[in-house]
KOLLUM-276559 format. One line per field, with one value per atom (N, C-alpha, C): x, y, z. Coordinates in Angstrom, 3 decimals, always signed. Example, Ala and Ser with C-alpha at 12.3 -4.5 7.8 and 13.67 -1.06 7.14 Angstrom:
<rs>
xx <- +13.190;+12.300;+13.200;+12.850;+13.670;+12.900
yy <- -5.690;-4.500;-3.300;-2.250;-1.060;+0.030
zz <- +7.800;+7.800;+7.800;+7.080;+7.140;+7.870
</rs>
This chain:
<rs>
xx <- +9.722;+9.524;+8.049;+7.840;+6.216;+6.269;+5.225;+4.986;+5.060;+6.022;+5.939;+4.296;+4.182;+2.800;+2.200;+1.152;+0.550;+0.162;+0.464;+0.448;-1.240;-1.660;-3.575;-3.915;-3.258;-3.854;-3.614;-2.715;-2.212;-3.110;-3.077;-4.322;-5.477;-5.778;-7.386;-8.088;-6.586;-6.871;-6.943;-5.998;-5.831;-7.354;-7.899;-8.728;-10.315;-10.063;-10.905;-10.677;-9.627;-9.256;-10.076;-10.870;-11.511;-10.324;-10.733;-9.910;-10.342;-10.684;-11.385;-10.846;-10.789;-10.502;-10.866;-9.386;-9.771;-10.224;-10.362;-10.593;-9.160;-8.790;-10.227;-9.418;-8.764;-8.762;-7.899;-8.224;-8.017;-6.697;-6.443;-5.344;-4.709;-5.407;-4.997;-6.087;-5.460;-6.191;-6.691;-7.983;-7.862;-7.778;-7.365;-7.464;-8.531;-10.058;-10.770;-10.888;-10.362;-10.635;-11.769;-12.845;-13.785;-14.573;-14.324;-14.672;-13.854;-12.668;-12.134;-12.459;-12.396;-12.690;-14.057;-15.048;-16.666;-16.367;-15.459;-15.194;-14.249;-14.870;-14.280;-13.220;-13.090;-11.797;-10.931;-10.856;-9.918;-9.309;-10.110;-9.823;-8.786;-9.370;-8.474;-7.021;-7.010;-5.961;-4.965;-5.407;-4.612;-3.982;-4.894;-4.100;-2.684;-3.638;-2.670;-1.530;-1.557;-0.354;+0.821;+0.260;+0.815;+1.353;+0.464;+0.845;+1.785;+1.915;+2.729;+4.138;+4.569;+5.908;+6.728;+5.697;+5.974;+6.152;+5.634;+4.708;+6.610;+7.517;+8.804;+9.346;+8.566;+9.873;+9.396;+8.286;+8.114;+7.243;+6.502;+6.028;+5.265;+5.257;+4.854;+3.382;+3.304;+2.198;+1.905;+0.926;+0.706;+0.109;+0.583;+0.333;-0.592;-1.817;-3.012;-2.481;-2.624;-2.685;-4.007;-4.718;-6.074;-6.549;-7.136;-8.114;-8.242;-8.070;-7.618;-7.102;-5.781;-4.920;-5.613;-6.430;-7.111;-8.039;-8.397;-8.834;-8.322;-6.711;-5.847;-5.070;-4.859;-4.053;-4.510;-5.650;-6.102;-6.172;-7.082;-6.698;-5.431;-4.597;-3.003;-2.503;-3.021;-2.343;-3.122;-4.472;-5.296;-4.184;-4.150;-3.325;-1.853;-1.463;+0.130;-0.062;-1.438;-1.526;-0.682;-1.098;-0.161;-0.928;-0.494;-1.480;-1.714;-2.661;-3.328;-3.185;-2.265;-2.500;-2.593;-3.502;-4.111;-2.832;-2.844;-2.194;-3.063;-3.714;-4.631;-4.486;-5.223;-5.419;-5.487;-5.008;-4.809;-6.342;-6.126;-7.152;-8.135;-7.760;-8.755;-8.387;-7.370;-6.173;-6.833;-7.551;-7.971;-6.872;-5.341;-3.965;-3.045;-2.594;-1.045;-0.602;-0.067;+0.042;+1.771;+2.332;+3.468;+2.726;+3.162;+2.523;+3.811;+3.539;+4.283;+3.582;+4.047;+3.483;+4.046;+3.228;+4.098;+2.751;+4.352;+3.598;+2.872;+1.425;+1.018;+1.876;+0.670;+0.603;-0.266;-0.870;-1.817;-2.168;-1.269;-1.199;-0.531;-0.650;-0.277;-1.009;-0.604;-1.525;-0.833;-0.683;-0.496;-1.179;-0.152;-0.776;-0.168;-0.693;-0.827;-0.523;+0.399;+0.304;+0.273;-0.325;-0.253;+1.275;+1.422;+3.264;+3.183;+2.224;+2.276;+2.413;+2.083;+1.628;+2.337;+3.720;+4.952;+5.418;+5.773;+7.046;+8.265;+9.115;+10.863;+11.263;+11.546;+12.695;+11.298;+10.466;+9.345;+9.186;+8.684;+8.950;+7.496;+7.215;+6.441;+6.399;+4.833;+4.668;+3.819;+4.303;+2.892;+2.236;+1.100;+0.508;-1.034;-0.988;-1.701;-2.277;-3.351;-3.672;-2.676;-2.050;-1.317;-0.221;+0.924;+2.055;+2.018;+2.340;+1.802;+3.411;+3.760;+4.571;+5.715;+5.364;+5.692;+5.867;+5.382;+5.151;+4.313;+3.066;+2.398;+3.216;+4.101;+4.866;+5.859;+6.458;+7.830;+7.535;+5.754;+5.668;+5.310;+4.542;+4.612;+5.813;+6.644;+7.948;+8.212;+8.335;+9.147;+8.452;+6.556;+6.163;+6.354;+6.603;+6.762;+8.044;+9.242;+10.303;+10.963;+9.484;+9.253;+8.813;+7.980;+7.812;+8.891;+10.041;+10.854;+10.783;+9.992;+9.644;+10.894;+10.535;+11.367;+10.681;+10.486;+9.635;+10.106;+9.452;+10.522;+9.882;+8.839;+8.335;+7.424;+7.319;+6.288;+5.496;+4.053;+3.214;+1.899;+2.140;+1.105;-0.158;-0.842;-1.945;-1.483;-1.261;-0.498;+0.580;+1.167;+2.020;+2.094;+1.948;+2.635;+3.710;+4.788;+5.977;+5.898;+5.074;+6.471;+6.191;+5.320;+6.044;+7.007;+7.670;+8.954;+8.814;+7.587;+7.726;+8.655;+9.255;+9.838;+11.447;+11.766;+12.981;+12.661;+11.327;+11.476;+11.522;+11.577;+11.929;+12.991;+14.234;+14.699;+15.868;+16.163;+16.289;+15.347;+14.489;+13.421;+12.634;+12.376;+11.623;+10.468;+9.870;+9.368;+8.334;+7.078;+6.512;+5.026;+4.880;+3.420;+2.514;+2.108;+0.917;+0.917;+0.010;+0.184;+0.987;+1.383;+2.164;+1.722;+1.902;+1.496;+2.064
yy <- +9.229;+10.618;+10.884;+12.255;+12.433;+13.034;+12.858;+12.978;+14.797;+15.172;+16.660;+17.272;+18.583;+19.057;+19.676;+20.417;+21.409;+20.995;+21.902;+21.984;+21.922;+22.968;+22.598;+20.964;+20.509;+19.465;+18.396;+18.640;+17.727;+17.845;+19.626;+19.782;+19.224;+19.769;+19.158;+17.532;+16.699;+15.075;+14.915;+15.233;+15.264;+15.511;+17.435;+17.318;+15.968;+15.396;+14.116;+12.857;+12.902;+11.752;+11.633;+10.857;+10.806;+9.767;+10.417;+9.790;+9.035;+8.021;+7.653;+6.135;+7.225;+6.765;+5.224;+4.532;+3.153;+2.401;+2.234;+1.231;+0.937;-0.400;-1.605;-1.730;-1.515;-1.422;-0.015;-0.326;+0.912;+1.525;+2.364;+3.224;+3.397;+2.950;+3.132;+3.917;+4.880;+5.819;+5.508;+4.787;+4.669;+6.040;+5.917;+7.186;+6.056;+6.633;+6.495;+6.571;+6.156;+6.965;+6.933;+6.685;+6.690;+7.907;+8.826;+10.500;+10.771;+10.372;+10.400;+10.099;+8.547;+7.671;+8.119;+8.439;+9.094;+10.499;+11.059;+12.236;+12.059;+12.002;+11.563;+12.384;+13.535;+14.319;+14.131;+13.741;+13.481;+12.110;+10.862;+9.958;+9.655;+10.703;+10.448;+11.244;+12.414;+13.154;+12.088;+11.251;+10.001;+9.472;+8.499;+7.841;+8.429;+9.371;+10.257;+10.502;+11.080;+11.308;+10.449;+9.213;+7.909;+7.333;+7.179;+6.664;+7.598;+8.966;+9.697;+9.657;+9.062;+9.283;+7.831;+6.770;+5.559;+5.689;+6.521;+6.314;+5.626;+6.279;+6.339;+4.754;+4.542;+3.057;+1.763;+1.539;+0.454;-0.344;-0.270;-1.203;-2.115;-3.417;-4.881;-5.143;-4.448;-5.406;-4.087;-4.243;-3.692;-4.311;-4.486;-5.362;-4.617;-5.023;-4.269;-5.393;-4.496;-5.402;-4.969;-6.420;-6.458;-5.753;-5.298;-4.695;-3.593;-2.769;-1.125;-0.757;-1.756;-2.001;-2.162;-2.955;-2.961;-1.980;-0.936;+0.141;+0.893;+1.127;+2.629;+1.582;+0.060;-0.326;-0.907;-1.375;-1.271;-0.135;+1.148;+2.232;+2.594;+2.367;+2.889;+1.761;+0.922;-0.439;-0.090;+0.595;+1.260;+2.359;+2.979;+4.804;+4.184;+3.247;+2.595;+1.717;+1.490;+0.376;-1.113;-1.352;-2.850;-3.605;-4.710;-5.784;-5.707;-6.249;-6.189;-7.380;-7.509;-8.538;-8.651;-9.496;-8.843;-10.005;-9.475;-9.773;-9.992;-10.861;-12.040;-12.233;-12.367;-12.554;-14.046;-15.168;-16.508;-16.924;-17.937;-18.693;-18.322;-17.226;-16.706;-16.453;-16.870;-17.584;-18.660;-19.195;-20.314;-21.575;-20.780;-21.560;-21.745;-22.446;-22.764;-21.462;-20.838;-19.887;-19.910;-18.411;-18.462;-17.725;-17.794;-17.108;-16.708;-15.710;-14.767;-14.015;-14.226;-13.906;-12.725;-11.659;-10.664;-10.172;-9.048;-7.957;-7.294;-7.081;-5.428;-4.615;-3.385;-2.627;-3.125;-3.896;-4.533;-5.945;-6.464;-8.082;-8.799;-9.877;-10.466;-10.905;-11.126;-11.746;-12.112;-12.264;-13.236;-12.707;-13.126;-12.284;-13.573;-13.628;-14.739;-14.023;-14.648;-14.721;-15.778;-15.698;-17.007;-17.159;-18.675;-18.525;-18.141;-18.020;-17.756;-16.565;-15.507;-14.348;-13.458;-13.625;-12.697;-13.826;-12.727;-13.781;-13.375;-14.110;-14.202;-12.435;-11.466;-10.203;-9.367;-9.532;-8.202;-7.278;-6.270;-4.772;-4.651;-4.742;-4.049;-3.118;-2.597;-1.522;-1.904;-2.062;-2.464;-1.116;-1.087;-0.177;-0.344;-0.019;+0.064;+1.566;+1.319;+2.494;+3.533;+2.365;+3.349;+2.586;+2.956;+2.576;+3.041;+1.757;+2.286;+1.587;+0.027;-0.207;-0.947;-0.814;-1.312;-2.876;-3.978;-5.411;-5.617;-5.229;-5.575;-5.403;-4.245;-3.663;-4.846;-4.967;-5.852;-7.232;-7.413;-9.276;-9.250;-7.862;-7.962;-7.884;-7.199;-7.280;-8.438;-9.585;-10.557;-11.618;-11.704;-12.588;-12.287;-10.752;-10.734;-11.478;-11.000;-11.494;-13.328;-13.926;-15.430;-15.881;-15.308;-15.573;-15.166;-14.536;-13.914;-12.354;-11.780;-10.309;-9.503;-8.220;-7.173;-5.713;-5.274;-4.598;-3.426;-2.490;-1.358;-0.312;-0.619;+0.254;+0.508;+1.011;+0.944;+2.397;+2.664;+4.028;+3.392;+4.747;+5.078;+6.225;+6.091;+7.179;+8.177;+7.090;+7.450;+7.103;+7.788;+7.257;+8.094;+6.403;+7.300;+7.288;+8.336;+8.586;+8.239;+8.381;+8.303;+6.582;+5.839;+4.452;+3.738;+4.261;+4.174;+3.209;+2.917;+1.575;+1.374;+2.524;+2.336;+1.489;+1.602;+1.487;-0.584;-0.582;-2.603;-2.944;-1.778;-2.220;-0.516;-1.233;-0.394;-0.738;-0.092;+0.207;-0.114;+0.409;+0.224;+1.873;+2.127;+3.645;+3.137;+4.338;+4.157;+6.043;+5.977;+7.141;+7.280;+8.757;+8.878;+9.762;+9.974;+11.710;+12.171;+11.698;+11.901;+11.666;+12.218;+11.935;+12.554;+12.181;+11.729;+11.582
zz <- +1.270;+0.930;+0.734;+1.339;+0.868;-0.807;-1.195;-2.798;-2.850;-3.936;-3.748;-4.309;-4.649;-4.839;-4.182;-4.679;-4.473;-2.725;-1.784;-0.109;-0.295;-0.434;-0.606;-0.960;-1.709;-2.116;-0.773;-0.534;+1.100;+2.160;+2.370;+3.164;+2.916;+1.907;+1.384;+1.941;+1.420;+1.484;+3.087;+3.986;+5.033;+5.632;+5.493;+5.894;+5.705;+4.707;+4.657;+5.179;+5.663;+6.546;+7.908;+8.294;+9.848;+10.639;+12.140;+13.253;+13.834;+14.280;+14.752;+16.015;+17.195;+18.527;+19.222;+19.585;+19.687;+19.129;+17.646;+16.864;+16.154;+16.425;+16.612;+17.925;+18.479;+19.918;+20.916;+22.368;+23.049;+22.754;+22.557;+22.544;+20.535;+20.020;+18.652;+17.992;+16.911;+16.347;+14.632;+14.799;+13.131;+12.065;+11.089;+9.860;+9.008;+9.151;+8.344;+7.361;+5.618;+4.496;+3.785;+4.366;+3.365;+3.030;+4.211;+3.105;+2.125;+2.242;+0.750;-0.465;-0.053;-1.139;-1.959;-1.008;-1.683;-2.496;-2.353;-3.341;-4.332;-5.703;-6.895;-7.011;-7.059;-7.441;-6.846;-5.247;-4.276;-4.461;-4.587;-5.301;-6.440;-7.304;-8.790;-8.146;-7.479;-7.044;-6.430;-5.742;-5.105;-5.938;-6.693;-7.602;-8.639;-9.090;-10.585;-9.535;-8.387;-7.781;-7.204;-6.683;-6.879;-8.178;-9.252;-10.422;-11.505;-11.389;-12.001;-11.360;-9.726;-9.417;-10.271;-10.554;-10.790;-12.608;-12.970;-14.629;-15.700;-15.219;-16.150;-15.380;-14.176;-14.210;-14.966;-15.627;-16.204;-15.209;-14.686;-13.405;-14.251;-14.008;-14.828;-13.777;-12.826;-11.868;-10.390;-10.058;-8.957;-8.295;-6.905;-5.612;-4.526;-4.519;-3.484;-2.605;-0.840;+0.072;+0.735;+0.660;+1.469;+2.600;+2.468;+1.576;+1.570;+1.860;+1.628;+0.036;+0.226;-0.711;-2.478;-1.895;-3.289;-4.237;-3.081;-3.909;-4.600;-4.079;-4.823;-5.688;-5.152;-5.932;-7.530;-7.403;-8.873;-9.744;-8.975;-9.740;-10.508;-9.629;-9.856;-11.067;-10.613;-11.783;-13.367;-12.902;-14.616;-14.749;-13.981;-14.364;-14.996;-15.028;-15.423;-16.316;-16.847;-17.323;-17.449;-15.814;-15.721;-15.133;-14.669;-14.062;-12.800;-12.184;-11.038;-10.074;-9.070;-7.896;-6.545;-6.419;-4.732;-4.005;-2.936;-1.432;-0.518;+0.178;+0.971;+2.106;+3.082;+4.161;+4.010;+4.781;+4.592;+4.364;+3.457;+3.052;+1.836;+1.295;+0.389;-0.629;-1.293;-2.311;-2.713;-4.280;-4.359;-4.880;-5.202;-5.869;-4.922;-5.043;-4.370;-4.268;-3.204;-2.708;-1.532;-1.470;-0.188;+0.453;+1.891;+2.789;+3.783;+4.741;+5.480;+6.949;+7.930;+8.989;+9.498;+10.076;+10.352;+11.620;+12.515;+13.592;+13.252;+13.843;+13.321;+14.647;+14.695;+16.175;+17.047;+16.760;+17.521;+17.986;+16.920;+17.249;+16.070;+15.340;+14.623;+13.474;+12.068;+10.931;+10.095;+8.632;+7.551;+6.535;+5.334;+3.899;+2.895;+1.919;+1.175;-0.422;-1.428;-2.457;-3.879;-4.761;-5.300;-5.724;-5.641;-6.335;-7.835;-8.639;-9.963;-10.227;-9.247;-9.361;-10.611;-10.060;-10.566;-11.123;-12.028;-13.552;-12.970;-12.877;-12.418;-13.068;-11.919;-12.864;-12.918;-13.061;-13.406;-12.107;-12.593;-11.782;-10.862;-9.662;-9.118;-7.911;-7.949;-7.058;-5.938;-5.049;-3.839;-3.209;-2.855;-2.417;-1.468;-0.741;+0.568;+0.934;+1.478;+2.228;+3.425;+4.028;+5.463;+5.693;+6.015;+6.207;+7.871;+8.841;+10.252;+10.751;+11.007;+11.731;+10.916;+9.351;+8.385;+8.320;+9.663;+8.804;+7.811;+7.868;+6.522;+5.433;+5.131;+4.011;+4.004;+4.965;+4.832;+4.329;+4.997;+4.527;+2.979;+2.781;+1.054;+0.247;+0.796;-0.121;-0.056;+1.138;+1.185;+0.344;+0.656;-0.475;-2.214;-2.578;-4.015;-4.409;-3.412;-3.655;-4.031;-3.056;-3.102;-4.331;-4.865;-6.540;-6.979;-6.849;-8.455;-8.569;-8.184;-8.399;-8.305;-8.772;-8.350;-7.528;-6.546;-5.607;-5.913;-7.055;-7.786;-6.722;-5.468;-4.613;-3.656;-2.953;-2.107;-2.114;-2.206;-1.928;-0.922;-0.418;+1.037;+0.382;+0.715;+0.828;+2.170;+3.335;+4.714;+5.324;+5.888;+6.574;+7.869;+9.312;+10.351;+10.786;+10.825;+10.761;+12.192;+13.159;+14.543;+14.892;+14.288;+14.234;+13.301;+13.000;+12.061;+10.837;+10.167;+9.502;+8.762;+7.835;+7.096;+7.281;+8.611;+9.140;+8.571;+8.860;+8.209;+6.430;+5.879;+4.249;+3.643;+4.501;+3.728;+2.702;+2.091;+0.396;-0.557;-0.377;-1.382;-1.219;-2.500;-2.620;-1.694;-1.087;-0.437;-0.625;-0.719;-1.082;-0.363;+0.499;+0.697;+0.522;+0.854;+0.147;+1.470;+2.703;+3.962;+5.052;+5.839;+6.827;+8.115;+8.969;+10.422;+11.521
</rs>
């Protein structure tokens, strides 16, 4: 579901999104966010809007996936006051770690978590910049789930709807601001 709220505010973020043609290769369209990210009000608008659909479930931990991931997802983990854990690109985990290989749209990669991360039964929220073909999403659910976790959700800044990601984690809330 997209996050309800003020239509201006959708526009607004949207209009700060850049496009930017064939990166990182031919025929794919990046969504740039870093005019966003440089405007503080738009910024905080992200988060608070992310972290207020979550604020009543109790979330124990929030899961940034590298590296996008780690900007809204720390924020969001201050706005909930819960803990903070990153999701890794292999090798940059200094602990015993599970790991998970998944499709992008473009080729293939791997995300890494420590096995300590999550305590057995605790509640989290993963969150990423863009929800595109939904493996990245699916290999994070599957590594929280490898510790013990409970994946009370997933939030997008984006999402592009006509590559269906969501169709790879479903029953799980699933929430975005943008859509595409």
């Amino acid at each position: 579901m997209q996050i309800a709220g003020d239509e201006q505010l959708h526009l607004g973020l949207k209009e700060m999104i850049r496009n930017v043609p064939d990166y990182p290769k031919a025929g794919v369209v990046f969504k740039d966010i870093t005019p966003l990210l440089k405007d503080p009000h738009a910024f905080e608008q992200v988060v608070e809007a992310i972290a207020a659909h979550y604020r009543e479930q109790q979330i124990d931990y929030v899961v940034g996936i590298e590296s996008r991931g780690f900007i809204f997802g720390a924020a969001v983990a201050l706005a909930l006051r819960a803990g903070f854990i990153p999701v890794r690109k292999p090798g940059k985990l200094p602990h015993e770690t599970h790991r998970c290989e998944y499709a992008l749209e473009y080729g293939t990669d791997a995300l890494e978590i420590h096995r300590d991360a999550v305590e057995t039964g605790k509640r989290v929220l993963i969150v990423d910049d863009v929800l595109a073909t939904g493996g990245t999403a699916a290999a994070a659910v599957e590594l929280v789930q490898c510790t013990g976790g409970h994946v009370a959700g997933l939030a997008f800044l984006i999402e592009l709807g006509f590559l269906d990601g969501r169709a790879k984690i479903p029953g799980i809330d699933v929430v975005s601001l943008l859509t595409y």
